[in-house]
N, C-alpha and C positions, 0 to 999 in steps of 0.2 A: 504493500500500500504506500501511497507518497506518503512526505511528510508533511507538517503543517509548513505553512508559512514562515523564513527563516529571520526576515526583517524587510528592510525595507526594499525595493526593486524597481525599476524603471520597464516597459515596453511602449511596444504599438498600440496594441489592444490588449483590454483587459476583460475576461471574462466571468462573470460569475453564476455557479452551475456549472456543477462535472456531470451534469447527466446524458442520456442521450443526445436532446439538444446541444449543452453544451460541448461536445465532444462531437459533432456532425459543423458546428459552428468553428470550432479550432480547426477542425482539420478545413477549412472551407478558407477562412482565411491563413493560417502557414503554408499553404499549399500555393496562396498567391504572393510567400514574401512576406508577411507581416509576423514582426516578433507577438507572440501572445503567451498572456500568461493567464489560467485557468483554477479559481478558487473554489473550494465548495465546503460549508460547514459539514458535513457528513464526509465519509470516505466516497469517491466516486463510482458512480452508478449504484448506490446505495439508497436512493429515496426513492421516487414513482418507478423511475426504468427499473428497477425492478421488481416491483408489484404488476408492471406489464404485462399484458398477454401477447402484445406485439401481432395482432393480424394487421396486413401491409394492403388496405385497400387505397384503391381512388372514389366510392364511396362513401359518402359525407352522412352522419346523423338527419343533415335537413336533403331528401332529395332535391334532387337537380329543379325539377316544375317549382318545388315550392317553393326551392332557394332563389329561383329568378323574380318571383313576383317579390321576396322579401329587402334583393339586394340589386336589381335589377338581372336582365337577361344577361348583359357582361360581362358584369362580376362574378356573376354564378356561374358560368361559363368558363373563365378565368379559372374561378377557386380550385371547380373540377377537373380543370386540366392540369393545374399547380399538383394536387395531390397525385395525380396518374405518374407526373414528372419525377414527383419524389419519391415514387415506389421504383421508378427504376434507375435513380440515382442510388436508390439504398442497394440494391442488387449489382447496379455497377461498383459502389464501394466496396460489398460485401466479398467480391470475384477479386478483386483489388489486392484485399487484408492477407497479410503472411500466416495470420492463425483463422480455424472452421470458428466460423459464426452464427450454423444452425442455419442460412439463407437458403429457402426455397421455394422456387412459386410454385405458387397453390391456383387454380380459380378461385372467385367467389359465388356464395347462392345467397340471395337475399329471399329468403321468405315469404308469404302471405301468411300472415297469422288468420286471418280470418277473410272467406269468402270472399267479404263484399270489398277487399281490398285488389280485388283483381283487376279491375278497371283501371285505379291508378297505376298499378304496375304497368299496365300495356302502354296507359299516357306515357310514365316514366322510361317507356324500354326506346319509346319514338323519341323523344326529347335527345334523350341518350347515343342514340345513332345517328341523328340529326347533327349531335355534337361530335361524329366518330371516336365517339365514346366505346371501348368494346362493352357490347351487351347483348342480351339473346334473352329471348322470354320462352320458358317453359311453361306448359300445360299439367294437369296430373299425371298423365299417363310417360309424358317425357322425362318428369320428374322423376319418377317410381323407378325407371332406367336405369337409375345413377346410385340409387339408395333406397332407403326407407323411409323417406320423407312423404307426408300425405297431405303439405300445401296444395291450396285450389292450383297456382302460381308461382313461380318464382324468376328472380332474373340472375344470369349467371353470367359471369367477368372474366377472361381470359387473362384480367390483369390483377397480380394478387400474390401474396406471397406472406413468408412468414420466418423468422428468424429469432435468434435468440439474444436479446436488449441487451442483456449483460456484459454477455463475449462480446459483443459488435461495438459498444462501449469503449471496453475495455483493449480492442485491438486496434479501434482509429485513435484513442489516447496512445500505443503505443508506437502508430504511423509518427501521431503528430511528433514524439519523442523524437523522431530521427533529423525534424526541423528545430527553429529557432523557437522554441517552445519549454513552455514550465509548469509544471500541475500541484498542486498543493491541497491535500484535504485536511478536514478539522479548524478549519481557517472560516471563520463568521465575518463576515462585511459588516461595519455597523452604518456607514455612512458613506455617503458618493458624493461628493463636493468640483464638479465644476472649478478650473481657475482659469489665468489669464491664458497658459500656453500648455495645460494638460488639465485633465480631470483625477483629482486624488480619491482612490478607496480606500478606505482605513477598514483596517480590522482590529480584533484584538493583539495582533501579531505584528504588525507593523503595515507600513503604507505602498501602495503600489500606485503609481504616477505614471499614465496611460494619454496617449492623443485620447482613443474611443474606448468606452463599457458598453459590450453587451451585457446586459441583465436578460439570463436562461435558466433561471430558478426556478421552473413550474410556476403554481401559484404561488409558492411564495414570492415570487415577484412582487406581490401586489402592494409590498410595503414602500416600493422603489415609487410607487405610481400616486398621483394628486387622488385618485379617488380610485376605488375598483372596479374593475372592466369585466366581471365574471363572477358568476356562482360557482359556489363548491359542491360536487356531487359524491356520496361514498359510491365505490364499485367493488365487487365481490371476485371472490375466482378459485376455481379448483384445480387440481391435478390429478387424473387416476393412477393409480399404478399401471405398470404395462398391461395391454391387453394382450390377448391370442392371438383375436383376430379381428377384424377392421370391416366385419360383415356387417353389409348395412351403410356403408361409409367410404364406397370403393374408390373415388376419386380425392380423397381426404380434401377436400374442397374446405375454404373458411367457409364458416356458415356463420349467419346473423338473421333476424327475424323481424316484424315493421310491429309487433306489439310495443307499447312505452309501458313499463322500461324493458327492454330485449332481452334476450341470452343470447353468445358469441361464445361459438368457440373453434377448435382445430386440435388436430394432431401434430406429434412431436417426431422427432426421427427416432428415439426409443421406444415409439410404438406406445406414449403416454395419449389419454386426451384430456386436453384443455379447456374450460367451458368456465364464460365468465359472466356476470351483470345484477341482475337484482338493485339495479343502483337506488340510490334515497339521498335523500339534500346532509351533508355534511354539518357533525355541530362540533365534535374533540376525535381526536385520535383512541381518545379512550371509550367512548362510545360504541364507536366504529367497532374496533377488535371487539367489543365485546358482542358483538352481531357476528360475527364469525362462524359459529359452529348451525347457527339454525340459518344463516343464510346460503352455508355449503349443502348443509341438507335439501334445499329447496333445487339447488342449482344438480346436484346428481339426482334428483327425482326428474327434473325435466331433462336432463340429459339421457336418463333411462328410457325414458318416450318418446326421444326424438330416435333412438337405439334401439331399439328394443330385444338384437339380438348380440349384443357386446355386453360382456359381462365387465360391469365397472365396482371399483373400490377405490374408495378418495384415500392420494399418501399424502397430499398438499392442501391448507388450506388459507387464504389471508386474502387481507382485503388494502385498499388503495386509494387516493383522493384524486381530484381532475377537476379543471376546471371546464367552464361550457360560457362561451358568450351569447348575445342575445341571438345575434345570428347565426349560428354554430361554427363560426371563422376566426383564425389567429390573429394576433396581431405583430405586425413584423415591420422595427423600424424605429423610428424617431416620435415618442410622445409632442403633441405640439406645446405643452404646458413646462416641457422640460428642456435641458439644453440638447441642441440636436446633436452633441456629440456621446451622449448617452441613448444607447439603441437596446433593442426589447427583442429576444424572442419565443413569443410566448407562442407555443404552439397547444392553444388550447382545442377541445373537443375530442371527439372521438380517432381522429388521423394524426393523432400528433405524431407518430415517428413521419411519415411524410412531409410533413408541412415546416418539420426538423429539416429536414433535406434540403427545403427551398430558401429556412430562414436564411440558413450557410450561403448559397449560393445569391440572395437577394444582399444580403448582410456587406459579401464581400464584394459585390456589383458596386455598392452604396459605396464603400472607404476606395475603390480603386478611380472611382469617378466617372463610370458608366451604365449606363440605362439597364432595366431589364424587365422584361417582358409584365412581371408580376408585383413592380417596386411597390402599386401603387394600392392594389387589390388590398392588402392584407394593412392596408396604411391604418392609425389611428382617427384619423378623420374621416374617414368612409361615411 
């Protein structure tokens, strides 16, 4: 594990967050030249990325139809593309790394939970293809084909994948090592102070004096921010023991379902499965865990019936916090309230490792002094 903070240090960039994001963001900028140095009070990939279940869609919690009439047809359009982007930046990375990171694409099925959601799905499947979006609408009888699934509906993704948060983590922090790069966990920020010709971080440990802060804290971010930008939602999740056999499940597809709140889950390459959600609005950490054992039990009962011929036993069980904005979209960039050499990336919702992918590459577009496709989608003034 790094060590904390040794005193004081000078960079380019100063990151705060060893988590996914923050480690999809370093490697984004030392990769274009920029000294960065990378803080996180916890040890890295210690907080959400690892409560992660990591499926690697480009769909969004708000479909595409809704999401247009919410944000207009552009942005929503934009968003969905952004996340497509970052599923296959994370798999170009992952092919990249010197150590296995568990990367592999999977499809996706999104579900009808109920009958009368069928309609929207076929809206949903044209919207989608209209965007050359990959998508394809299944029937029951197409469905039943692939599995044991007995939606009226569903729509399935050729784009989709699934890897393990941790290792992947852990092996672009060790890319970024090979640059002009510094990691340091145990190390608490308490203050970001803006000056004349750098921005000073202080911690308990000494000060690190940066041109630019990313701020890649999850929701803890929120404390860096004039007001907060997000709800906190608890999220659930299991692990089985290995199974035998995968009957029932033959194209280990991610799955997810259009009931509020869903279950998601997938297969492991140890032949584990994965199944997460039950979510409920966040109030203490202690809370939370102590929901743990009766909301595992709910999540392998509906996995049992989504299964019905896979014999499951839970070895894993814990639970996670996430944030969700109004529109179900990150925010990626300069607070207008703040100095703009303090930058955010918050990839909140349901696609955060994605939108991980695009902060990095938006982030580092932004300090080199060129445009990018998506600067302005994920802006705090939308």
């Amino acid at each position: 594990m790094p060590p904390p903070l040794p005193g004081d240090r000078r960079c380019d960039v100063a990151i705060v967050g060893a988590g996914i994001t923050g480690a999809l963001v370093s490697d984004a900028l030392t990769g274009a030249g920029f000294s960065v140095i990378t803080v996180d009070r916890r040890h890295p990939a210690h907080g959400s990325t690892s409560a992660s279940t990591a499926l690697l869609q480009y769909e969004l919690d708000v479909p595409l139809n809704e999401l247009m009439e919410k944000v207009g047809p552009q942005r929503a359009l934009d968003s969905y593309h952004a996340a497509a982007a970052g599923v296959r930046t994370i798999g170009r990375i992952s092919a990249e790394l010197k150590a296995p990171v568990g990367f592999c694409e999977r499809p996706a099925l999104y579900l009808a939970s109920r009958v009368r959601d069928a309609d929207k799905f076929r809206r949903e499947c044209e919207a989608r293809s209209l965007a050359h979006l990959p998508c394809e609408l299944l029937d029951r009888r197409a469905l039943s084909n692939i599995g044991d699934f007995k939606s009226a509906v569903a729509l399935r993704s050729t784009l989709g994948g699934e890897v393990d948060p941790w290792r992947l983590t852990q092996a672009i922090f060790d890319r970024c090592g090979e640059r002009d790069f510094e990691l340091y966990g145990r190390t608490t920020v308490t203050r970001i102070v803006p000056g004349k010709t750098d921005v000073e971080v202080t911690t308990k440990r000494g000060k690190i004096r940066a041109g630019h802060v990313v701020i890649a804290a999850g929701y803890e971010s929120e404390k860096f921010l004039p007001k907060s930008v997000a709800k906190l939602h608890s999220t659930y999740a299991i692990v089985t023991e290995p199974v035998e056999s995968l009957d029932g499940w033959e194209q280990r597809s991610l799955i997810w379902e259009s009931s509020r709140p869903y279950i998601y889950g997938r297969t492991t390459p140890d032949n584990r499965i994965m199944v997460g959600g039950e979510d409920d609005p966040f109030r203490d950490p202690e809370h939370r865990d102590a929901r743990v054992p009766k909301k595992a039990a709910r999540l392998l009962a509906k996995a049992r019936r989504l299964f019905p011929r896979i014999e499951m036993e839970v070895a894993y069980a814990w639970a996670g916090t996430f944030g969700e904005t109004i529109d179900g979209l990150p925010f990626i960039g300069p607070h207008p309230k703040r100095d703009d050499r303090i930058l955010f990336a918050l990839a909140y919702g349901a696609n955060g490792m994605p939108f991980s992918a695009m902060a990095g590459e938006i982030l580092t577009a932004r300090l080199l002094g060129r445009g990018h496709p998506y600067m302005e989608t994920f802006a705090f003034d939308r």
